[in-house]
N, CA, C and O of each residue as an XYZ file, in Angstrom:
308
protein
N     -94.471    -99.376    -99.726
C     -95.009    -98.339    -98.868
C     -96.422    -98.729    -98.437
O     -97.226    -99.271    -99.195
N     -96.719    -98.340    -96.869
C     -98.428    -98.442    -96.706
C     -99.173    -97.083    -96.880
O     -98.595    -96.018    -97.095
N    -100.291    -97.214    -96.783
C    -100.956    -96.274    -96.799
C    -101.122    -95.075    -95.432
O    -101.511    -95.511    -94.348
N    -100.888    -93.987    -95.541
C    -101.032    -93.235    -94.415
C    -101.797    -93.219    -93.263
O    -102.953    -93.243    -93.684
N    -101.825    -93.194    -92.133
C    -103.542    -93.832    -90.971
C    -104.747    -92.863    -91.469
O    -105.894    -93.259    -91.263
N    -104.587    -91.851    -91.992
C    -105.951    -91.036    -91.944
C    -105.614    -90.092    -93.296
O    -104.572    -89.442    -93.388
N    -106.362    -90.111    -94.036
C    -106.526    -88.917    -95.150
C    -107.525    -87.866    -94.691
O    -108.708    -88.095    -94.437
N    -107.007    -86.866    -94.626
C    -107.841    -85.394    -94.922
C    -108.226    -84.871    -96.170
O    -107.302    -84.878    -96.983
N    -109.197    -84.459    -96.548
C    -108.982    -83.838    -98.279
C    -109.552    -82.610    -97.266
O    -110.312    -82.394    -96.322
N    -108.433    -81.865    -98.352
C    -108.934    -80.191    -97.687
C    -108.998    -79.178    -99.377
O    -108.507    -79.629   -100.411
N    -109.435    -78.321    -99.325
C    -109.720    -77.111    -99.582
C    -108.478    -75.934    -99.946
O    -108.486    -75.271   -100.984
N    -107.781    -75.861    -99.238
C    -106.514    -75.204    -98.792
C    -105.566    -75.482    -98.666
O    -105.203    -76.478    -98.040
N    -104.671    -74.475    -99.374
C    -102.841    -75.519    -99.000
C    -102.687    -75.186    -98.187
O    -101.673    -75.821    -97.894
N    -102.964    -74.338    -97.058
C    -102.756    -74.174    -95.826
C    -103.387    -74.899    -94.504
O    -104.515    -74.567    -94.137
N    -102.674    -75.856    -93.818
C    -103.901    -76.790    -93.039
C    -102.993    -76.774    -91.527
O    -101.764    -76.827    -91.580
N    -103.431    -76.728    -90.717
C    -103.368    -77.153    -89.315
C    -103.413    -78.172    -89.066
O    -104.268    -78.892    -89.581
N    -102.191    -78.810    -87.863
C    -103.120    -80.654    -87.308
C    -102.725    -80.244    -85.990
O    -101.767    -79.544    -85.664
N    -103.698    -80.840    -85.209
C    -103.101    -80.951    -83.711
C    -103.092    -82.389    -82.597
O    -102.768    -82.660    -81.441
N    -103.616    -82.986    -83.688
C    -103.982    -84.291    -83.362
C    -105.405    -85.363    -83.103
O    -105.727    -86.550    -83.058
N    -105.907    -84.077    -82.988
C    -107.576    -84.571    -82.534
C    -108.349    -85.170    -83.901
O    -108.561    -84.605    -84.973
N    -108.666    -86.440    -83.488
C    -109.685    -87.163    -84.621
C    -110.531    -87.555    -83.766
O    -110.723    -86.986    -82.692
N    -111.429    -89.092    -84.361
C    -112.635    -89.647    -84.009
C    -111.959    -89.798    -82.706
O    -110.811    -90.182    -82.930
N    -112.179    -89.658    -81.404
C    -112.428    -90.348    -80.449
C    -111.348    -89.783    -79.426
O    -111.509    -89.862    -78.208
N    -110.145    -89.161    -80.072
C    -109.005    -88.650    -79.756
C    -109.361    -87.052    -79.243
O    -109.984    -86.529    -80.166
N    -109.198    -86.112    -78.140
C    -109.752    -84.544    -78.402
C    -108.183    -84.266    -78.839
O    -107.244    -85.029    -79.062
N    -108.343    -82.636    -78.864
C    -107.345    -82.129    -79.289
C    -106.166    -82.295    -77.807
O    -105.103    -82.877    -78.021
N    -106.382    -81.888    -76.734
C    -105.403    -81.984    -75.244
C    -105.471    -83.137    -75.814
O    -105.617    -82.775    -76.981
N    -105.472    -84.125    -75.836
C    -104.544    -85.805    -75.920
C    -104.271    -85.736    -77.404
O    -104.712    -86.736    -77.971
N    -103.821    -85.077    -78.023
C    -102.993    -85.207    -79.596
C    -101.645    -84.798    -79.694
O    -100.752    -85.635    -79.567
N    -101.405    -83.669    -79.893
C     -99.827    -83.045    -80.183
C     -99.962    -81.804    -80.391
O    -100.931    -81.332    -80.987
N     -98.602    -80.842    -79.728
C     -98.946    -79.563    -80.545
C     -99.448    -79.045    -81.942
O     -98.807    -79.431    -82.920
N    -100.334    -78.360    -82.109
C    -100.797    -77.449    -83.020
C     -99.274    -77.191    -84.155
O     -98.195    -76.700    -83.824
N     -99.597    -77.600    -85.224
C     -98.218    -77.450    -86.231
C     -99.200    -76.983    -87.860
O    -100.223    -77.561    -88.227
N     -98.787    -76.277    -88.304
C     -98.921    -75.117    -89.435
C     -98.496    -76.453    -90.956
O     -97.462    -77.039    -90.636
N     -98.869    -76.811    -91.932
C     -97.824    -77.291    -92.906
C     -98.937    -77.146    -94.376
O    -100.148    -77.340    -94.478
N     -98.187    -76.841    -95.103
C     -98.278    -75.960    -96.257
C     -98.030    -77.343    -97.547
O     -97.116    -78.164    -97.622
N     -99.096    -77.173    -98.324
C     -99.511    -78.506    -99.004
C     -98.560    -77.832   -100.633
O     -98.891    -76.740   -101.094
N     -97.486    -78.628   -101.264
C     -96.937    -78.028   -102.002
C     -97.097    -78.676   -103.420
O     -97.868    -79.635   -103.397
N     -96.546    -78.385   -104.684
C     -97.170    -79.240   -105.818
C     -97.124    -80.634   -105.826
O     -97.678    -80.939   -106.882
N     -96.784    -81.647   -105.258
C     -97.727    -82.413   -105.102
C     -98.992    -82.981   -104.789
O     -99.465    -84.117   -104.817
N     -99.413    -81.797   -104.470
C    -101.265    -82.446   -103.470
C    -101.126    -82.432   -102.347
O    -102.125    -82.280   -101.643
N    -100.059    -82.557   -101.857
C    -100.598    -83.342   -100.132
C     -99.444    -83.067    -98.968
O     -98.332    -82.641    -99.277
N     -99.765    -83.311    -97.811
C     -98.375    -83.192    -96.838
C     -98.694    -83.705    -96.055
O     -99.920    -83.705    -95.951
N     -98.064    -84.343    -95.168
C     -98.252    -85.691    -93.752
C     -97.719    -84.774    -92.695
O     -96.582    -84.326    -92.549
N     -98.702    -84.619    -92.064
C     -97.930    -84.843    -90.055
C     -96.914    -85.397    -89.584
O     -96.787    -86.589    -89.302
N     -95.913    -84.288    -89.447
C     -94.739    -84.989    -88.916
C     -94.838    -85.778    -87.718
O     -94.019    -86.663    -87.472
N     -96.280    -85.364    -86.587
C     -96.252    -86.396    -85.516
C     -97.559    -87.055    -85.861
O     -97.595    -87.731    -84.833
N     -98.529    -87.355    -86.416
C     -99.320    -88.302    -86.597
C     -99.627    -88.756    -87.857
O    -100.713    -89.274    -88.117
N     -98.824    -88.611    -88.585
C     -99.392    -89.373    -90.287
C    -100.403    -89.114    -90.780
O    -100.945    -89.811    -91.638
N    -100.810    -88.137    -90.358
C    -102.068    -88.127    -90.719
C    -101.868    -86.619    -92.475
O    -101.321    -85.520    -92.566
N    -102.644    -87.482    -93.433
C    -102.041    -86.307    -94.586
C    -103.526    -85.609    -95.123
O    -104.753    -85.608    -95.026
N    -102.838    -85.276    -95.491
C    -103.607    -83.861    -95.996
C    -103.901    -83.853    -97.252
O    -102.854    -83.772    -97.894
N    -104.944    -83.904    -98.018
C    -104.902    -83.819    -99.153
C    -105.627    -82.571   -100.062
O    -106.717    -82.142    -99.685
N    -105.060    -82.087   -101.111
C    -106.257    -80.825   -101.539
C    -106.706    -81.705   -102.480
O    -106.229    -82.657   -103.099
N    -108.084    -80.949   -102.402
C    -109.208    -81.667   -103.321
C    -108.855    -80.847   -104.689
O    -108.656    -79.636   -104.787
N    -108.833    -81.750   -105.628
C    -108.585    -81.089   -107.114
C    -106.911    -81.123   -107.549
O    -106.322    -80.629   -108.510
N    -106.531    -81.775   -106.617
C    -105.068    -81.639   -106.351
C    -104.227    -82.820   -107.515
O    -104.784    -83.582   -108.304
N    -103.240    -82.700   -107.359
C    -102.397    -84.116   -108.465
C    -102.603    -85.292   -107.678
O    -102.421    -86.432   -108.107
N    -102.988    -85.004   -106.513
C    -102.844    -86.537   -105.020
C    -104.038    -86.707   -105.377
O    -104.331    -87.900   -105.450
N    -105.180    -85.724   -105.732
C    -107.004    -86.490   -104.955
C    -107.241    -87.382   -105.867
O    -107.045    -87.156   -107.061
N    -107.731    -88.601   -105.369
C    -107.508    -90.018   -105.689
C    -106.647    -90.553   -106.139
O    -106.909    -91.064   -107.227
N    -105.680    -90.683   -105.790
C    -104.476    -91.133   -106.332
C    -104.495    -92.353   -105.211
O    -105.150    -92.314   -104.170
N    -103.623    -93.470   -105.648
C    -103.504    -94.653   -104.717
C    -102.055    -94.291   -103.862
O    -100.889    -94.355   -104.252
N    -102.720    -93.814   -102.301
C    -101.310    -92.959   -101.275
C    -100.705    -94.293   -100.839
O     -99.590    -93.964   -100.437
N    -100.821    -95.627   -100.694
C    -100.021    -97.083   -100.470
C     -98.719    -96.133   -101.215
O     -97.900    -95.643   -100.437
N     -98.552    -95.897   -102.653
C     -98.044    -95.503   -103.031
C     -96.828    -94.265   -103.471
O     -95.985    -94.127   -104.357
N     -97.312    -93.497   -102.276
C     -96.610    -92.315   -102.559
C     -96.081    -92.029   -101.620
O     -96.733    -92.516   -100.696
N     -94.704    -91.166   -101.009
C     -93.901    -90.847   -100.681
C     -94.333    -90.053    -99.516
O     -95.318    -89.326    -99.645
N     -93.697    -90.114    -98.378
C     -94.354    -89.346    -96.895
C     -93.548    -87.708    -97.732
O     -92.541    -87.547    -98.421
N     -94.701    -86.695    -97.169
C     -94.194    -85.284    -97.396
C     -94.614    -84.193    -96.408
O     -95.627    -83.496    -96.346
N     -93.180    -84.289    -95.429
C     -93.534    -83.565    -94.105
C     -92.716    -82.044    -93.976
O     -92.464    -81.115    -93.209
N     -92.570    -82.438    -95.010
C     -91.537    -80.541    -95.132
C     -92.067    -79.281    -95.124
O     -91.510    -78.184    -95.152
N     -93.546    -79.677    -95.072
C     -93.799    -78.219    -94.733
C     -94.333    -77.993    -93.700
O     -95.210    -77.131    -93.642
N     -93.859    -78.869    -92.362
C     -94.520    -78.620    -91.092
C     -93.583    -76.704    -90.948
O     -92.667    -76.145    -91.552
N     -94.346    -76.406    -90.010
C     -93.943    -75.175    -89.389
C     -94.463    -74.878    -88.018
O     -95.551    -75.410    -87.794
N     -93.957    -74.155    -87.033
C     -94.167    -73.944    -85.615
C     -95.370    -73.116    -85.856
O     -95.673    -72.513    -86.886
N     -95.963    -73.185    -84.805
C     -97.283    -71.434    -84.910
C     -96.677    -70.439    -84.167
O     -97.213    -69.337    -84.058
């Protein structure tokens, strides 16, 4: 496995992506999608890889090369 393109550490199992990072705005990313960080630590963007991590979580610092994409908790808004 590689490592995911972008880690987030968040705060909340509840996180938003819409696509917008460094250099990217949000209009050139992807719809706005809802996904819900579950006991593992973390959850990936079903359209940009980009994961999510909670801080304090079983994932924060963990080596992600390693771990398993977890996109199941995308949801529509």
């Amino acid at each position: 496995m590689i490592a995911p393109p972008q880690i987030t550490r968040v705060e909340t199992r509840r996180v938003s992506c819409d696509g917008a990072q460094d250099g990217i705005a949000a209009a050139l990313g992807h719809p706005r999608v809802f996904l819900e960080i579950d006991e593992h630590g973390y959850v990936d963007c079903g359209y940009c890889d980009r994961r999510f991590v909670l801080v304090g979580g079983p994932a924060d610092g963990a080596d992600h090369s390693k771990l398993p994409d977890i996109a199941s908790g995308a949801s529509a808004p």
